[in-house]
Structures are given as structure tokens and as C-alpha cells.
C-alpha positions in Angstrom: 144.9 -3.6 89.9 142.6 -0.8 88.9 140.6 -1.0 85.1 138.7 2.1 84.0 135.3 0.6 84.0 134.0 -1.7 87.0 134.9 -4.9 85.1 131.7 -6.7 87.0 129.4 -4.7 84.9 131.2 -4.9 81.5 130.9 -8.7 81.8 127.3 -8.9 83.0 126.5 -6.4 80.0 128.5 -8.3 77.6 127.2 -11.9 78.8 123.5 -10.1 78.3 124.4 -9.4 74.4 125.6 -12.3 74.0 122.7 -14.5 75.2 121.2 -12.6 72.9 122.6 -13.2 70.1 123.9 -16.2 70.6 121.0 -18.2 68.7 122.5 -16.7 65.0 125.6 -15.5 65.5 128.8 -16.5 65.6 131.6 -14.1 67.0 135.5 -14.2 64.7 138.4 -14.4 66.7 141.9 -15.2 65.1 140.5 -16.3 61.5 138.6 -18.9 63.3 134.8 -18.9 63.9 133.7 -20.2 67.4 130.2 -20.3 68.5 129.1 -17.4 70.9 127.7 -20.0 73.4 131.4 -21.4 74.1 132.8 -17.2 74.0 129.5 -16.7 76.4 130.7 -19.6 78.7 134.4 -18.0 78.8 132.7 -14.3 80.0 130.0 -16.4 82.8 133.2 -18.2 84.2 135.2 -15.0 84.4 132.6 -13.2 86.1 131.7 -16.1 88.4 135.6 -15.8 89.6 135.9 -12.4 89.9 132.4 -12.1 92.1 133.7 -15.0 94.3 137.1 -13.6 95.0 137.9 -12.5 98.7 140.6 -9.9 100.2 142.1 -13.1 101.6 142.0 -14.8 97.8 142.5 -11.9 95.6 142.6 -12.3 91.8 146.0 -12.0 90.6 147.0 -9.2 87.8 147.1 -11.8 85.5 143.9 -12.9 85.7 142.3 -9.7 85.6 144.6 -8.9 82.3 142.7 -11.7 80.5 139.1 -10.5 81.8 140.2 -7.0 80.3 141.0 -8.2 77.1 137.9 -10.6 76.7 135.9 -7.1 77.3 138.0 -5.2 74.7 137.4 -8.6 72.4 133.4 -7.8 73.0 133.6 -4.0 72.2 135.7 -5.1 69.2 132.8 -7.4 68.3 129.8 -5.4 68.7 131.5 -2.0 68.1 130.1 1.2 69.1 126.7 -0.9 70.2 129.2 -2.0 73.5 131.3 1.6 73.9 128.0 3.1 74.1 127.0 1.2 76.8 130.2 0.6 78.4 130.6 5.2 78.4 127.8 5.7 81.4 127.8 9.2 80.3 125.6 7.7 77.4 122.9 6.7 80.0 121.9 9.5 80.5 119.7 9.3 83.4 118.8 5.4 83.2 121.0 2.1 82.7 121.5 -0.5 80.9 118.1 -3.2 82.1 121.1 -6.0 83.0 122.7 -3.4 85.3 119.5 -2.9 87.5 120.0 -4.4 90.9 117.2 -7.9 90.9 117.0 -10.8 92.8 117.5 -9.5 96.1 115.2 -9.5 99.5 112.1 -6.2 98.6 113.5 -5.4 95.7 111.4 -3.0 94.0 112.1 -3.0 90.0 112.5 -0.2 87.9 110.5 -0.3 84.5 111.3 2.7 82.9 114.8 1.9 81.2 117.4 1.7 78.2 118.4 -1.7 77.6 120.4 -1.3 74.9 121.3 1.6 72.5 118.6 2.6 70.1 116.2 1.0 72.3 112.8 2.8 73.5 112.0 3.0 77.0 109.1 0.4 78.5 106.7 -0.3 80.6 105.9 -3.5 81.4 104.2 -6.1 84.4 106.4 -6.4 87.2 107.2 -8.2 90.4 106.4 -6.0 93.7 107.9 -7.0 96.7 105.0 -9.9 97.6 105.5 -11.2 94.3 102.3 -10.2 92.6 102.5 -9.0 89.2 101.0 -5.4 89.0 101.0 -3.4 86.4 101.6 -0.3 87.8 104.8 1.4 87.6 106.4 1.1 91.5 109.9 2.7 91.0 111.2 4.4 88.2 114.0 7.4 87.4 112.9 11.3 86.6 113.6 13.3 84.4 116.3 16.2 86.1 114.4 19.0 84.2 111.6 19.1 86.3 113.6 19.6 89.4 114.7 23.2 89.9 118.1 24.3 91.7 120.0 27.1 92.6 121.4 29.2 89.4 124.8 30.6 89.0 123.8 34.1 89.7 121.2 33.2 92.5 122.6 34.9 95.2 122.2 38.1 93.7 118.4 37.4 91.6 117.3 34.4 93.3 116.6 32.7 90.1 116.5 28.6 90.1 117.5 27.0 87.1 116.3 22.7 85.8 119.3 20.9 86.7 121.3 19.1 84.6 121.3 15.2 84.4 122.3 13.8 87.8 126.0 12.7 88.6 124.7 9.2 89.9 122.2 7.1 88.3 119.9 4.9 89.6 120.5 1.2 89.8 117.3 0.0 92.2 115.6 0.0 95.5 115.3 -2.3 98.1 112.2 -1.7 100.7 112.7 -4.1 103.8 111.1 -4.4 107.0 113.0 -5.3 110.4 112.2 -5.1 114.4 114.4 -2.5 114.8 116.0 0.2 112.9 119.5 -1.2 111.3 122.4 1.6 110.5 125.3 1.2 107.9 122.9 -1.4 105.8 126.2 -1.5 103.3 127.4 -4.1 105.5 124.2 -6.2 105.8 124.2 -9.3 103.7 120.7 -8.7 102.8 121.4 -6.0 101.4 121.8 -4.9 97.6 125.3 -3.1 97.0 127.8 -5.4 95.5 130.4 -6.4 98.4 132.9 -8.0 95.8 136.7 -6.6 95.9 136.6 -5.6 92.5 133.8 -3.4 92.5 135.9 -0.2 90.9 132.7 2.2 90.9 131.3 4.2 93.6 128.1 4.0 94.9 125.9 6.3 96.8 123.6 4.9 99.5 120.6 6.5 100.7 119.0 4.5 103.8 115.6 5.9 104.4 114.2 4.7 108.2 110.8 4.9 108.0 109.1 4.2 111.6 105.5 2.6 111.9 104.1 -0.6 113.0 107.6 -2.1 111.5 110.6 -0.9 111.0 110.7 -0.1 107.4 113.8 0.7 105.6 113.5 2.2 101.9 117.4 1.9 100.4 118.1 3.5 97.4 121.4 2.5 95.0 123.2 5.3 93.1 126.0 4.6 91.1 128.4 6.9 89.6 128.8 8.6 86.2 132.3 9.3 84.9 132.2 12.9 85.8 131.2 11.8 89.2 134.1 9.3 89.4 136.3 11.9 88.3 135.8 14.4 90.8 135.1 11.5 93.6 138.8 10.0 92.8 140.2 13.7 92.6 139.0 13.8 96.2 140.5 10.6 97.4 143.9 11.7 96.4 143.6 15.5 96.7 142.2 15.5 100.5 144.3 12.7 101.7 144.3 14.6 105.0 140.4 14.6 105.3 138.5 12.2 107.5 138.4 8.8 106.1 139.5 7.0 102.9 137.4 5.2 100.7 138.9 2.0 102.0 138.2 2.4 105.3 134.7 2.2 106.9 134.2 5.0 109.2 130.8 6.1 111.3 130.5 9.8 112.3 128.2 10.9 115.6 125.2 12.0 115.1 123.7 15.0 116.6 120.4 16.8 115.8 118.8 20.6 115.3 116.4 22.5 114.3 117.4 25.5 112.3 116.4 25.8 108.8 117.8 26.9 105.6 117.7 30.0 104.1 118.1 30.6 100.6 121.5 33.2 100.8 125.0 32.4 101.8 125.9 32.5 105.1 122.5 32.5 107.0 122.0 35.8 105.2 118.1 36.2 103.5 118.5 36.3 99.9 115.9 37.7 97.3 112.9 35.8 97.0 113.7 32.3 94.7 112.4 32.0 91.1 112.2 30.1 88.3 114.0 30.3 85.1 113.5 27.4 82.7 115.6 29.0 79.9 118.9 28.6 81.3 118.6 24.7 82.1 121.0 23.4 81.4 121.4 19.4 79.1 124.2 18.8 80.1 126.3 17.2 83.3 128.4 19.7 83.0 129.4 21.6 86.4 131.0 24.6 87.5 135.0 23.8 89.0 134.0 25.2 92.6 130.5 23.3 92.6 132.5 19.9 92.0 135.3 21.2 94.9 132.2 21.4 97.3 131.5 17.8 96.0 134.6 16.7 96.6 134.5 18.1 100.0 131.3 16.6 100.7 132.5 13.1 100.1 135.2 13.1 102.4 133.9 15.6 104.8 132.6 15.4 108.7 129.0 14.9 110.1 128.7 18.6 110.2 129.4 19.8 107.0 127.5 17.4 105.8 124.4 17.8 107.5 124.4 21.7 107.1 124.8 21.1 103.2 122.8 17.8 102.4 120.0 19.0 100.9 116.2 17.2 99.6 114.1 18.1 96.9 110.7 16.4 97.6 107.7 16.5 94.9 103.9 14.8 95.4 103.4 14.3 91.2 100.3 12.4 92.5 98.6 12.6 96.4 95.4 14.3 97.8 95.2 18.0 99.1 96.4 17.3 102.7 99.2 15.1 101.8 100.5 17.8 99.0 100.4 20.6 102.0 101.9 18.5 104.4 105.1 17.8 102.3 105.1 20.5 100.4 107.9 21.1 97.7 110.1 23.1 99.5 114.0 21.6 99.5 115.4 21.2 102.4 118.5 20.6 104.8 117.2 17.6 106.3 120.4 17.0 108.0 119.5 19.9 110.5 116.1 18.5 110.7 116.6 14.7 111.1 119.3 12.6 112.8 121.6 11.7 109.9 124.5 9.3 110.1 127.5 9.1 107.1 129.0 5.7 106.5 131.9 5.3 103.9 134.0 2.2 103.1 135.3 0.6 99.4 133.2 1.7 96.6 130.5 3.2 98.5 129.3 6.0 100.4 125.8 5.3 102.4 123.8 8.1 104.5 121.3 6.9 107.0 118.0 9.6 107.6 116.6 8.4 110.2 112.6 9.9 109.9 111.9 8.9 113.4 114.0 11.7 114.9 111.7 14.3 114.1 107.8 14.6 115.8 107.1 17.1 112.9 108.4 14.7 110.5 106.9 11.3 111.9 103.5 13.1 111.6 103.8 13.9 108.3 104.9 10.8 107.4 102.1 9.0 109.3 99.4 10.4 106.8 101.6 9.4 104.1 102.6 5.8 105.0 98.8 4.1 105.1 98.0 5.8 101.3 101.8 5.3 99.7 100.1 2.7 97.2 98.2 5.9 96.1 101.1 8.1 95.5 103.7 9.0 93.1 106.6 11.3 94.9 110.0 12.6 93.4 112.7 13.0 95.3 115.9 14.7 94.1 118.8 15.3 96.6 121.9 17.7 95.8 124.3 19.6 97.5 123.2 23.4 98.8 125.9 26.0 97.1 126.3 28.8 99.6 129.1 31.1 97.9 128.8 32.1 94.3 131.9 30.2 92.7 129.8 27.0 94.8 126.6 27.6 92.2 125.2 26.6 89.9 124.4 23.3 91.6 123.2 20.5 90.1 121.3 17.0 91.3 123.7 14.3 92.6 120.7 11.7 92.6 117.2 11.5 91.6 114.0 8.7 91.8 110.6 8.5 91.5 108.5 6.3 93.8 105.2 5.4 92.1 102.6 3.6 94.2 105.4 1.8 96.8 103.3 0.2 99.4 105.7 0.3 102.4 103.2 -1.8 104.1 103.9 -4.9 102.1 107.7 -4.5 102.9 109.8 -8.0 102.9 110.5 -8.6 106.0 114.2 -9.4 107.3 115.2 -11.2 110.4 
């Protein structure tokens, strides 16, 4: 049984309101005033079941009738306050504190949030992945203005536009250190995405391999917007012929190159790119043939998406050497690095494996002893090659702020 929102989520943002107002109010249900502490206990057990069912044990239909009618008994309660939270389109590019991924091995805690509506964002003391409070800010989301993409018209003036807010948001970071390099990290019981049945979202995955004295991985949780489900679901029943579906976990080859992009269609050397800030856009909004390239993407093969994957790195904060060295140049990293494309129920997960590349190791190898130091943006899309394909717009965006990949938790 399918409900429009991922019903895990509702009920852990509904149990969060009503902790917090459960000291002095009380919630009306059928003329009769019951204490929000015994309504809290009702949501806690339902999302207790639900997160403990298997494929073998499924909920039945029934059951997950009454969970969707205790969450339309909480919007009724708190009125717009829950719709706004329950609408991810209202996020913007942050979520709900609740919905941030916690208490798992290296996580790395975003501060920079919107716990509820009319709330300011904060900055406050957090835990880093030893434990130690510190006050700096070690993960946090961007905002999509300051990373310039390909305009509608760029083809033919070259001009780059500030995208609009993403079509995924950020949910956390996990920053873990193994022996050896692990692929499809999905599957891993360490690891962060939620592996219940009823997860009805989809997630992006991006599973950074950092090589060094340890095996560091750096995986990043995206979750989807409604304009992302949208055209994600229109792709799972409109390319039913394409190479997997979402409810099968499938591993492409993985091959390597070293061509680089160009900024025309077609290998062909377009004008030289610009800027123009006027025509950002504030909206998600996207063109139809930019969310058909999407929609390819998601279902497509290793090739198409290596050739169209594309990174769009920023040092906010680094010295001189380190700034040259990356550079801010976006890239089509899948024809640079070996990258592997995992899909399976609710998820999509790309491995980039930063060890396949000499060029890339060294560059990373001045970055990794000094990453307390830095503050890096990284924005990833997908590159637009014809014109009814622009403009683009980011799928994903973070900021790392002074990660120390040094003081990853380690895994066995």
C-alpha cells in the first residue's frame, strides 16, 4: 500500500511536536479531551511497528489505514504548522531538525536547519565524529544561488545562470573509516539510509572513497522533494523497459577515461561560459526536457551516466595551493574517476571511487591532512547537452565545514 508522504517521517515529525507540547496541551478528539502523552504513546507504537516490519512480516493495509489517519488527526490538530512541514517543497533547501539522520556510526550533524515553521535557523555546539563537542560548524547545506549552471540559451551565449533550489535535500553525512574500500554501502548495516519496507521516498546516495592511511568513506543522504518524486515515479512507470526497477538492486561495470567535458553539445566548443546572476531563478521549477534527462538518468546505464554526471566543487575557505589545485571548474567526474551506480527500493547510491585517478589522489593528498581547515561546496547536477535539455538545475548540494577525515569512526 502506497501513502503520499513516507509515513516514517510524518510520525517521527508528529511524535517531535508532540513531545513538545505535551507538557500544556491537550489534543480534542471526538468531544473528549485526552492527554497528548497517551495520543504521543499511540504515534511511538505505530512507528515502532512500522520500522520493525520485514518483507517476510509485512504490515497489512489495515494497519497502515489507521497510521494514515492518526497523521491526518495531527495535521488536523496543529493545522497548517504540520502541512507545512509535512509539503517538502516548504523546506526549501533544509529539513525539519527531527528528520536529520543521528545516532548512527561518524555521523557528522548538520547545524544549520529549520526545525519547525517560523523558526530561525541555528548554530549551536555539536557532536563530531569522536564525540567532542566543537563549536564549529562541520556539515551544513548551501544556499543554491551561489552555484552557477548552464542557462537555457547557453549553447548559443554561454551564459550560466544561479540554480534554483535543489531537487533533493540534505538529510546528513556519515564519514567512516574501513580496511578496505566497501561498494553499494546501501546495503551495509552501518550504514545510514533507512532499510525499512515502508520507506515511500527516494533517496540519493553519494559514496565518496577517499584513499589514505585508511579507507575513508564520506556518504552523503539526499532525499527527495515532491517535484523530484514526481518526475522519479514518472520514470519508473514511463521507462519500464530501461535497465532496472527501483525494486531491484542492480550493479553496473565500471570502466574508466580520460576525456574531459566541454562546455557545447555534442563534444562541440561552445562560446566561452559566463555569468549572469539576473536570470536566477527561486524557484524548483524546471524545464520538461531537463526533467526527461532526469528521468533518463535515474534509470539509465553506467555510460550515460558517467558521460552526464557532473560536480560542482567550491574551496569557500583553503590556502592558495589548495584553491589552485581544485579549482572551481565543474566537472564529468564519471570520465575521470571509476564510478559505480547501485539502485534498489527507495534509493539510488553512486560510488566515486577517488583512488582511480593519480591526478586526483594527489590533489586530494594535500587536501586530506588540512580538511579541519577547510570549508568546500560541493554541488552535483546533471550536464544538459541539447537546448530543450537546459536550463539545468542542482539535484544536490552540501557544504563541508572543517570535516576532519582523519578522525573518521572506524568500522569493522
Amino acid at each position: 500500500m502506497m501513502i503520499d508522504d513516507d509515513i516514517v517521517d510524518c510520525l517521527v515529525l508528529i511524535k517531535s511536536l508532540l513531545m513538545e507540547n505535551n507538557q500544556t496541551n491537550l489534543i480534542e478528539k471526538e468531544n473528549n479531551h485526552v492527554s497528548l502523552s497517551t495520543y504521543l504513546q499511540r504515534v511511538i507504537e505505530c512507528e515502532d511497528k512500522i520500522t520493525s516490519a520485514t518483507e517476510d512480516s509485512p504490515l497489512s493495509e489495515e494497519y497502515l489505514e489507521n497510521v494514515k489517519s492518526i497523521v491526518h488527526e495531527s495535521r488536523q490538530y496543529f493545522d497548517d504548522k504540520v502541512f507545512s512541514i509535512m509539503d517538502q517543497q516548504t523546506w526549501g533547501i533544509m529539513v525539519p531538525k527531527p528528520l536529520l539522520i543521528t545516532n548512527v556510526p561518524g555521523v557528522i550533524n548538520l547545524i544549520e536547519y529549520n526545525p519547525l515553521p517560523q523558526s530561525t535557523a541555528s548554530s549551536t555546539k555539536t557532536s563530531t565524529t569522536n564525540g567532542e563537542s566543537d563549536s564549529k560548524k562541520p556539515f551544513t547545506t548551501k544556499k543554491p544561488s551561489c552555484f552557477l549552471v548552464r542557462g537555457q540559451n547557453y549553447l548559443k551565449d554561454g551564459k550560466k545562470i544561479a540554480s534554483p533550489k535543489p531537487l533533493f535535500f540534505t538529510r546528513g553525512m556519515q564519514v567512516v573509516s574501513k580496511s578496505s574500500f566497501c561498494k553499494h554501502v546501501a546495503q551495509e548495516s552501518w550504514c545510514a539510509f533507512p532499510k525499512h519496507p515502508h520507506n515511500n521516498n527516494e533517496w540519493l546516495i553519494l559514496n565518496y572513497m577517499v584513499p589514505g592511511a585508511s579507507c575513508v568513506h564520506v556518504v552523503c543522504f539526499f532525499s527527495a522533494s515532491k517535484e523530484a518524486l514526481h518526475i522519479i515515479r514518472g520514470a519508473t512507470t514511463s521507462h519500464t523497459a530501461t535497465t532496472t526497477a527501483t525494486t531491484t538492486s542492480t550493479t553496473y561495470s565500471t570502466t574508466t577515461t580520460t576525456t574531459t567535458s566541454s562546455p557545447g553539445a555534442k563534444g562541440q566548443k561552445g562560446p566561452p561560459p559566463t555569468s549572469d546572476h539576473s536570470k536566477a531563478s527561486s524557484t524548483s521549477s524546471s524545464s520538461k526536457g531537463w526533467k526527461l534527462l532526469v528521468q533518463q538518468f535515474w534509470n539509465a546505464n553506467k555510460d550515460f551516466c558517467d558521460s552526464r554526471f557532473k560536480m560542482i566543487p567550491q574551496i569557500i575557505e583553503g590556502n592558495w595551493a589548495i584553491k589552485m589545485a581544485v579549482g572551481s571548474k565543474p566537472a564529468l567526474t564519471g570520465k575521470k574517476l571509476i564510478q559505480s551506480y547501485y539502485r534498489g527500493k527507495g534509493y539510488f547510491e553512486i560510488d566515486i571511487d577517488i583512488s582511480a585517478s593519480p591526478i586526483a589522489t594527489g590533489i586530494l593528498s594535500l587536501v586530506r591532512g588540512v580538511s579541519k581547515h577547510l570549508v568546500v561546496d560541493i554541488g552535483v547536477t546533471i550536464q544538459g547537452e541539447e537546448e530543450e535539455e537546459l536550463p539545468e538545475v542542482v539535484l544536490c548540494q552540501n557544504r563541508f565545514e572543517y570535516v576532519d577525515l582523519d578522525a573518521a569512526a572506524p568500522i569493522e
